[in-house]
C-alpha positions as CSV (number, residue, x, y, z in Angstrom):
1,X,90.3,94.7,117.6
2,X,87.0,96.1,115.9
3,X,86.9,99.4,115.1
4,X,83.2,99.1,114.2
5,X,81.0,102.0,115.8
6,X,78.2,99.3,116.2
7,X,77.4,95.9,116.2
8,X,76.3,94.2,113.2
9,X,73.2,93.8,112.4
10,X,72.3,96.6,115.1
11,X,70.5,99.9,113.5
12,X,71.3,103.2,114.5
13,X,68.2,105.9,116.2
14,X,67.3,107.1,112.9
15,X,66.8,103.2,111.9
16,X,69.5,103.3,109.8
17,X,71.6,99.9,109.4
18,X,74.8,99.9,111.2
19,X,78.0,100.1,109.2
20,X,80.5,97.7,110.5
21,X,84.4,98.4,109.6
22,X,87.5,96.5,109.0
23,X,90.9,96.5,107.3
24,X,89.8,93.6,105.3
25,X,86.3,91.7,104.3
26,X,86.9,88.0,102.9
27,X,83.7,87.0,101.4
28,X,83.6,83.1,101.9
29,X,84.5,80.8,104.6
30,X,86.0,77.9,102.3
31,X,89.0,76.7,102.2
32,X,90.6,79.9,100.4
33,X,88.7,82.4,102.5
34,X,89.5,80.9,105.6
35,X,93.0,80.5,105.1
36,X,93.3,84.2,103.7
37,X,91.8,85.6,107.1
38,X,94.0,83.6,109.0
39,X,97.2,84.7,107.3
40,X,96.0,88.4,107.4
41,X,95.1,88.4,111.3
42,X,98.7,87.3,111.7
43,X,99.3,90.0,110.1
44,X,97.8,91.7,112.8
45,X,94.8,93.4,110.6
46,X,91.0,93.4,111.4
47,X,89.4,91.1,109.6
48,X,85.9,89.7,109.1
49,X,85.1,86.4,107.9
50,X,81.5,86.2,106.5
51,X,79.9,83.2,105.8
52,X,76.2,82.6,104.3
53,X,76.1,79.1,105.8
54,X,76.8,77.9,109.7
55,X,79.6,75.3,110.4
56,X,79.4,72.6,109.8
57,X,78.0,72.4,106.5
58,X,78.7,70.3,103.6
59,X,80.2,71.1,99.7
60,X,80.7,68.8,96.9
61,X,84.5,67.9,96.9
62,X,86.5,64.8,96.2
63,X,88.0,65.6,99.8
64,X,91.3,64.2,98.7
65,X,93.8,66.5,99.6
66,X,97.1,66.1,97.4
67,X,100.4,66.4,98.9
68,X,100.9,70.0,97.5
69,X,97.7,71.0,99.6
70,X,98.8,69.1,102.6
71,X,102.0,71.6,102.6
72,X,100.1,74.4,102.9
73,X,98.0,73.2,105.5
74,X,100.9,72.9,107.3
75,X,102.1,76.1,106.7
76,X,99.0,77.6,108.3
77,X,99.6,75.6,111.2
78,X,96.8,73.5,111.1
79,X,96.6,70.8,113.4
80,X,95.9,67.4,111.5
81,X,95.7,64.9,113.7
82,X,93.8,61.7,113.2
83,X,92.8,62.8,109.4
84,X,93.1,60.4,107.2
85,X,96.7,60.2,105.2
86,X,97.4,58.4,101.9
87,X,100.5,56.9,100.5
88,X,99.9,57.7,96.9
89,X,97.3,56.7,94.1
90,X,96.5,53.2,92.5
91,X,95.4,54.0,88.9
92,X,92.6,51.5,87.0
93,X,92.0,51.3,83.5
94,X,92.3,49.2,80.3
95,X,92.9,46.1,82.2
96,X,95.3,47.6,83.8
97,X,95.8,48.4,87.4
98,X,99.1,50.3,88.5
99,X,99.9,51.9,92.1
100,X,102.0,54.6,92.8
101,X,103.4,56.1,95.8
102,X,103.3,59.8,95.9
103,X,106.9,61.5,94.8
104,X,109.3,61.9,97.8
105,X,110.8,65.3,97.1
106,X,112.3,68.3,99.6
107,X,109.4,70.6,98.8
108,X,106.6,68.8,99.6
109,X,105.3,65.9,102.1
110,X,105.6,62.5,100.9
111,X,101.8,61.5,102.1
112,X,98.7,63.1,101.3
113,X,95.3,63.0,103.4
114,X,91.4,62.9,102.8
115,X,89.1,65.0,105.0
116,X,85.2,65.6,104.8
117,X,84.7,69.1,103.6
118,X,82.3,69.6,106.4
119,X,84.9,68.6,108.4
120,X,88.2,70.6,106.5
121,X,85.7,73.6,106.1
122,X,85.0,74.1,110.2
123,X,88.9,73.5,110.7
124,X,89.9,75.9,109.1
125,X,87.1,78.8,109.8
126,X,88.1,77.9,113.6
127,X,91.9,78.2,112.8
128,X,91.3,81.7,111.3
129,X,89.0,82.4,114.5
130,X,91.8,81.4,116.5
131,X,94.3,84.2,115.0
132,X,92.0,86.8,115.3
133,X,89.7,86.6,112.4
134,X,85.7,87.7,112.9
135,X,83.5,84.9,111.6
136,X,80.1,86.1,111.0
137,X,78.3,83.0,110.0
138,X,74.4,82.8,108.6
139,X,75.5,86.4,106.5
140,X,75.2,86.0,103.0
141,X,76.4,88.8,100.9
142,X,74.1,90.3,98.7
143,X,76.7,92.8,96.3
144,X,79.5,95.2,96.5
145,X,79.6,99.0,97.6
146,X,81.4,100.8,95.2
147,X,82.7,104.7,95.9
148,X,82.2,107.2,93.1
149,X,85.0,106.2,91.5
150,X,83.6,102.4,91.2
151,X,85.8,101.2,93.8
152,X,84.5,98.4,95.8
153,X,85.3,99.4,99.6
154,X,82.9,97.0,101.4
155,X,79.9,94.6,100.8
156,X,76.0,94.7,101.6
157,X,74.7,91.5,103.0
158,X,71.7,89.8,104.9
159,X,71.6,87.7,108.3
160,X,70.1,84.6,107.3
161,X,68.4,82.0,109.4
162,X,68.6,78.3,110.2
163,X,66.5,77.2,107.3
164,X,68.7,79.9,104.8
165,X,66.0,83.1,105.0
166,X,66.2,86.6,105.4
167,X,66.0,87.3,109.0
168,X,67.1,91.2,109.1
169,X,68.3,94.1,107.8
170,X,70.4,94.7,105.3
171,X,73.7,95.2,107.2
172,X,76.7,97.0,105.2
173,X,80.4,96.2,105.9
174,X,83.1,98.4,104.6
175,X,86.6,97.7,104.2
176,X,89.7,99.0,101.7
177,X,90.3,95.8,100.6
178,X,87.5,92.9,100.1
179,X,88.4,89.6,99.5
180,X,85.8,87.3,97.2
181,X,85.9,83.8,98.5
182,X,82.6,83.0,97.0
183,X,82.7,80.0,95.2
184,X,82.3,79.5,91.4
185,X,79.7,81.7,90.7
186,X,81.2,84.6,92.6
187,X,78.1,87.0,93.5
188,X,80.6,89.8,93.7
189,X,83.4,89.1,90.6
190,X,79.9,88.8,88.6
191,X,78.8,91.9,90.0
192,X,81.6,94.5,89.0
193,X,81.3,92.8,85.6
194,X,83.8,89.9,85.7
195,X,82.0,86.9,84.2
196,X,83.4,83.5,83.3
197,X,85.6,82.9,80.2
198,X,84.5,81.0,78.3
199,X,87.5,80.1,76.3
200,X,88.4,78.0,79.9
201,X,87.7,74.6,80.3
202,X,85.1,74.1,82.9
203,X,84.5,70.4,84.6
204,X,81.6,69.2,86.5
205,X,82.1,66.6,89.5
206,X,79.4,64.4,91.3
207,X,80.3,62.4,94.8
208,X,78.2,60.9,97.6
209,X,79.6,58.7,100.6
210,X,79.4,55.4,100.6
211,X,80.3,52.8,103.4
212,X,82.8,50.2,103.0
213,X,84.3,47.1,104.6
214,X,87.8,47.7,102.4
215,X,91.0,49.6,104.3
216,X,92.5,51.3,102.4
217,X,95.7,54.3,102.4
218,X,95.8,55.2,98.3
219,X,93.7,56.9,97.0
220,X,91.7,55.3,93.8
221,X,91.0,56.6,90.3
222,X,89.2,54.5,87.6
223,X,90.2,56.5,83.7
224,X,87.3,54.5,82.2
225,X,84.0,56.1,82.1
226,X,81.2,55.8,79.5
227,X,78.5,57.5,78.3
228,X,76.2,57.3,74.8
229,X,76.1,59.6,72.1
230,X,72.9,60.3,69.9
231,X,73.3,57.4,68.0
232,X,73.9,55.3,71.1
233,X,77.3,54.4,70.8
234,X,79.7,54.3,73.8
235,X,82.1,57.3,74.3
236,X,85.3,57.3,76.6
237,X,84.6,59.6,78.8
238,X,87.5,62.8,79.5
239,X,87.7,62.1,83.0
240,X,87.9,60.0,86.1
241,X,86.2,58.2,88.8
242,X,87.6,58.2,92.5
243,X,87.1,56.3,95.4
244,X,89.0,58.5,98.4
245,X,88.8,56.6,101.6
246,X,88.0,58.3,104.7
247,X,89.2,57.5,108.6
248,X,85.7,56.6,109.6
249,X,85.1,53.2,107.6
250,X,83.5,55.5,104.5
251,X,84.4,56.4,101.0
252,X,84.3,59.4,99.3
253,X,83.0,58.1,95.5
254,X,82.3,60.2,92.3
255,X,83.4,61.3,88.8
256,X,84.9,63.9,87.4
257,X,85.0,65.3,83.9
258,X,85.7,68.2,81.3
259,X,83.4,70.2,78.6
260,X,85.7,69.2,76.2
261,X,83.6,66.6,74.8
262,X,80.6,66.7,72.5
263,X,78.6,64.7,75.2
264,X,79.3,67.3,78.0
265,X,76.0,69.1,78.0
266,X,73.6,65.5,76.7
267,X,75.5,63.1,79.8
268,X,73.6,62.3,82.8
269,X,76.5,62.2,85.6
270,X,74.7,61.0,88.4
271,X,73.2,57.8,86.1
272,X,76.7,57.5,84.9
273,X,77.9,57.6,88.7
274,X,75.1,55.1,89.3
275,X,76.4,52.3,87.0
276,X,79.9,52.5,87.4
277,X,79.5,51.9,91.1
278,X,77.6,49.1,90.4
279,X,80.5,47.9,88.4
280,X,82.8,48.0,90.9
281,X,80.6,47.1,93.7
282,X,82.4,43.7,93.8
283,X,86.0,45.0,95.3
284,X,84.3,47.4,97.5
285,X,80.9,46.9,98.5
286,X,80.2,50.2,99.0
287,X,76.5,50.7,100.9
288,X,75.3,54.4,99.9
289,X,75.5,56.8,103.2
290,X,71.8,58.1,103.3
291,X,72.8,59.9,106.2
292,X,75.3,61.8,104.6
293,X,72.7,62.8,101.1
294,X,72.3,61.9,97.6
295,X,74.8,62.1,94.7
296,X,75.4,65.8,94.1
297,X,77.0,67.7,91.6
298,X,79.0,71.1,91.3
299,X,81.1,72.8,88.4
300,X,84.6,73.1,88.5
301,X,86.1,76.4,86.9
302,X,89.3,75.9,85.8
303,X,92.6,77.7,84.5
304,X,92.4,81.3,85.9
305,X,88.1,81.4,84.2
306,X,87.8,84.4,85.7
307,X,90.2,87.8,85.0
308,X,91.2,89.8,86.6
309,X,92.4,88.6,89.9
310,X,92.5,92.0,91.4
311,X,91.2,95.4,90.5
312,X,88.9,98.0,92.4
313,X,89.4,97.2,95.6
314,X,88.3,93.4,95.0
315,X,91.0,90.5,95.3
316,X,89.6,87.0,94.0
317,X,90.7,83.8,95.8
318,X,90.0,79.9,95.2
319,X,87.0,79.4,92.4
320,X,85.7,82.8,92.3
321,X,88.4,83.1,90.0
322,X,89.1,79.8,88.4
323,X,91.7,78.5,90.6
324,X,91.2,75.0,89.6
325,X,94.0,72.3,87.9
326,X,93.2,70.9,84.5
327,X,94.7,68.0,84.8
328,X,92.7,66.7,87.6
329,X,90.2,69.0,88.9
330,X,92.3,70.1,92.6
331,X,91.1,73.2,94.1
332,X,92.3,73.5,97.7
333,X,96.1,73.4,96.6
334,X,95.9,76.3,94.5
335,X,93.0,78.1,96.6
336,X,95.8,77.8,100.0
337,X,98.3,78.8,98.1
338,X,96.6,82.3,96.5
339,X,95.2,82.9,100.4
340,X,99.4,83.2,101.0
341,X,100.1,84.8,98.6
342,X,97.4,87.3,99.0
343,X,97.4,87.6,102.2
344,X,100.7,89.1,102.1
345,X,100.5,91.5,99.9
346,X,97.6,92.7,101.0
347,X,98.9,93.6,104.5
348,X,102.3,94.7,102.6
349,X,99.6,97.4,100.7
350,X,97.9,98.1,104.0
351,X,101.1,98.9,105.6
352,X,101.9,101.5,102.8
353,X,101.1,105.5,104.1
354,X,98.7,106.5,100.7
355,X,96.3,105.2,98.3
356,X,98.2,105.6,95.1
357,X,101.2,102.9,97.0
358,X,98.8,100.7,98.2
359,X,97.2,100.1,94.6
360,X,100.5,99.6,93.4
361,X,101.1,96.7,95.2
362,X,97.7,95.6,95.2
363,X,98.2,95.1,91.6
364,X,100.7,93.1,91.4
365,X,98.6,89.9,92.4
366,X,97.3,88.3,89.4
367,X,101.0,88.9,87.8
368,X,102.3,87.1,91.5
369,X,99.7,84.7,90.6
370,X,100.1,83.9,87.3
371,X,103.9,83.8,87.1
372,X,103.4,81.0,89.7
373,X,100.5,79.1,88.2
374,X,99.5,80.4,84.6
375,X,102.0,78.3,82.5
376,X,101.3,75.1,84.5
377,X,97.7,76.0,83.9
378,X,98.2,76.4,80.3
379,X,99.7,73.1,79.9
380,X,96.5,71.8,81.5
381,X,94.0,73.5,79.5
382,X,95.9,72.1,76.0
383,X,95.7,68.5,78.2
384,X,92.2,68.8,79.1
385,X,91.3,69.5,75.2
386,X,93.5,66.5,74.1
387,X,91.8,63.9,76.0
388,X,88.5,64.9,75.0
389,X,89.0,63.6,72.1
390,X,87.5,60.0,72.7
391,X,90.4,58.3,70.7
392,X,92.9,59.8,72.5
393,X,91.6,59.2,76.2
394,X,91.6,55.3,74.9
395,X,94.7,55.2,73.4
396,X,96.5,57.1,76.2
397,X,95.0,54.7,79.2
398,X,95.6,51.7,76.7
399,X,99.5,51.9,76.2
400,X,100.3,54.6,79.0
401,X,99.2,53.0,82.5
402,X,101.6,49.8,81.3
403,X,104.7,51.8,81.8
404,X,105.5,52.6,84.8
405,X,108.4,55.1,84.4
406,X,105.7,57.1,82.3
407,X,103.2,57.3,84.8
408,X,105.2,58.0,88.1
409,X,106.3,61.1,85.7
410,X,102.8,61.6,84.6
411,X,101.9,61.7,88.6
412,X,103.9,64.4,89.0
413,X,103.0,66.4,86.3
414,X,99.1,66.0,86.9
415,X,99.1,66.3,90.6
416,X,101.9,69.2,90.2
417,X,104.4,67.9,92.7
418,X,107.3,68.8,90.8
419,X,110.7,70.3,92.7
420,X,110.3,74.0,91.7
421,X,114.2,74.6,91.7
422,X,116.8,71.3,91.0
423,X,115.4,67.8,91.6
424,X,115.6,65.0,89.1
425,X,115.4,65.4,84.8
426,X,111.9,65.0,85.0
427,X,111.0,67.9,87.5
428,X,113.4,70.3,85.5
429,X,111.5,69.5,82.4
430,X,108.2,70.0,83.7
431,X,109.2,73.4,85.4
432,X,110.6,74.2,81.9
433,X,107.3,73.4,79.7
434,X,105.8,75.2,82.5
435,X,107.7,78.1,82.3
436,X,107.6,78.3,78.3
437,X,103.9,77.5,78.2
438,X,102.3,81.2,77.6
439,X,100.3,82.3,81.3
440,X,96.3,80.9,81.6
């Protein structure tokens, strides 16, 4: 229930802009802020949900969700019917082509799925709805109010129109706890003076849809792409193409890679997307979706690129602080997973009876975080720098996609599906490096 005094957006007699109120402001209806609001209306707190867009709308994503993502979408109780589901991945790549089912294991699902963002996006802003959550779409945030003490305890932001202008006042929210949802660039973590790192690897992915004849349930990576240096000879890429299929006769199709080469900032992704689609154009006949836009490209912050996760009042979820895998450039595992995590110990901080206790707890959440993800992280940060050395990425696709013991391993590392407690040799030693490897 609101305890605002007066709508939002409305302005008070003296023409002041209404304050709205809440126990918590998530900043960000993604995949991370979504689920976050959701978790904490369970919790039975007053949430808003603010979103600068209106539903549906589109982000650039691989869509492929990854069994470890499709367990926490059903822990949120998401209904997933009639989405797409995938068997595993087929790998291409020095003349080799190898498919693997994904791991079966206790903790997670043995199939994972594909789903439009557009599509994923709405879901789950309607699933937080449904608990309780207050979406307040066409409101993009404009900064953080701090108290005098530099606290953040609410946000300023703008109602927006159809066409993404100004149309009103500024309105300000306040809340003890804000949640920053807002994608890589973060308006807010940039704000209160968290920037990047820049000793994290950062990616950048391109995609469009494409429409195909070919059925297919695995999802596809290709582990050759090529680019020129200066003097114009070819470089072995650090990264990999997908084809993801989707329920509704298209394909989701783009590359991936890392700034870990010395081509990174000279390479022309979408050219490079161009070509290679033309050289596999022969398996799939792929027929470029107009409808759904051109090739389009985002960055991809990886390995925690943003610190820290909490302070001040301001908890980061998903990319606004770097909640990306090395290995492979999954987001919506690891941005579900800190939304439940989060979630929970924010309402466990709401719940205690003063400040000091509350910030306590509150604090604990990048060490909750970090004990959970940072050595896995770590491990994929000294990966990501391996293969971008050119040699490497050739030798490694060369003699490793031939043995198949290797890879199914290598599956499970990349995609992070091992068992976290038991399992077989090869999830106790990845849990071990993971464990050793100092926290990203």
């Amino acid at each position: 229930m609101s305890n605002s005094e007066t709508g939002a957006g409305a302005t008070l007699a003296s023409g002041t802009p209404a304050t709205e109120t809440a126990d918590v402001i998530v900043v960000g209806a993604g995949p991370g802020g979504s689920a976050t609001a959701a978790y904490l209306a369970d919790h039975g707190l007053d949430v808003l949900l603010l979103e600068k867009s209106a539903f549906p709308r589109d982000k650039i994503c691989g869509d492929g969700l990854t069994p470890r993502a499709t367990k926490e979408l059903i822990s949120l109780g998401v209904d997933t019917t009639g989405w797409q589901r995938t068997k595993g991945l087929r790998i291409k790549g020095g003349g080799h082509t190898l498919q693997l089912d994904w791991p079966e294991t206790d903790h997670f699902p043995s199939y994972g799925m594909v789903r439009t963002r557009a599509q994923l996006d709405e879901t789950l802003a309607r699933h937080a709805q449904s608990r309780g959550a207050r979406l307040e779409e066409h409101t993009s945030v404009t900064g953080p109010v701090l108290d005098a003490a530099g606290r953040v305890v609410g946000v300023t932001a703008r109602r927006m129109d159809e066409r993404g202008r100004a149309a009103g006042d500024t309105v300000t929210y306040r809340a003890p706890v804000v949640i920053a949802s807002d994608g890589v660039s973060s308006r807010l973590a940039t704000a209160v003076g968290r920037p990047k790192r820049e000793d994290r690897v950062m990616g950048v992915a391109v995609r469009a849809y494409y429409r195909t004849p070919r059925r297919d349930d695995y999802l596809e990576s290709h582990l050759e792409l090529w680019t020129r240096d200066d003097s114009g000879n070819r470089i072995l890429m650090p990264g990999y193409g997908w084809l993801f299929p989707l329920e509704d006769g298209r394909t989701n199709v783009g590359l991936g890679t890392l700034d870990t080469t010395s081509a990174f900032q000279k390479t022309d992704y979408k050219d490079v997307m161009r070509r290679w689609v033309e050289d596999i154009d022969a398996d799939w006949h792929l027929e470029h979706d107009d409808s759904a836009g051109p090739i389009r490209g985002a960055a991809l912050p990886m390995g925690f690129n943003r610190s820290p996760l909490y302070a001040d009042g301001l908890l980061l979820v998903g990319d606004a602080g770097g909640m990306v895998n090395p290995f492979n450039g999954a987001g919506i595992d690891y941005a579900l997973e800190a939304a439940r995590g989060g979630a929970e110990l924010v309402a466990q901080a709401l719940a205690r009876p003063g400040d000091a206790e509350r910030e306590r707890v509150l604090a604990t959440y990048p060490k909750v975080m970090k004990d959970e993800l940072g050595g896995y992280f770590t491990l994929g940060r000294w990966f990501a720098h391996a293969i971008g050395n050119p040699e490497v990425m050739r030798l490694a696709t060369k003699y490793g996609l031939p043995r198949t013991t290797l890879m199914k391993f290598l599956l499970k590392v990349m995609a992070n599906l091992a068992e976290p407690h038991g399992g077989t040799a090869g999830d106790r030693l990845i849990t071990a490096l993971s464990k050793m490897a100092p926290a990203a």
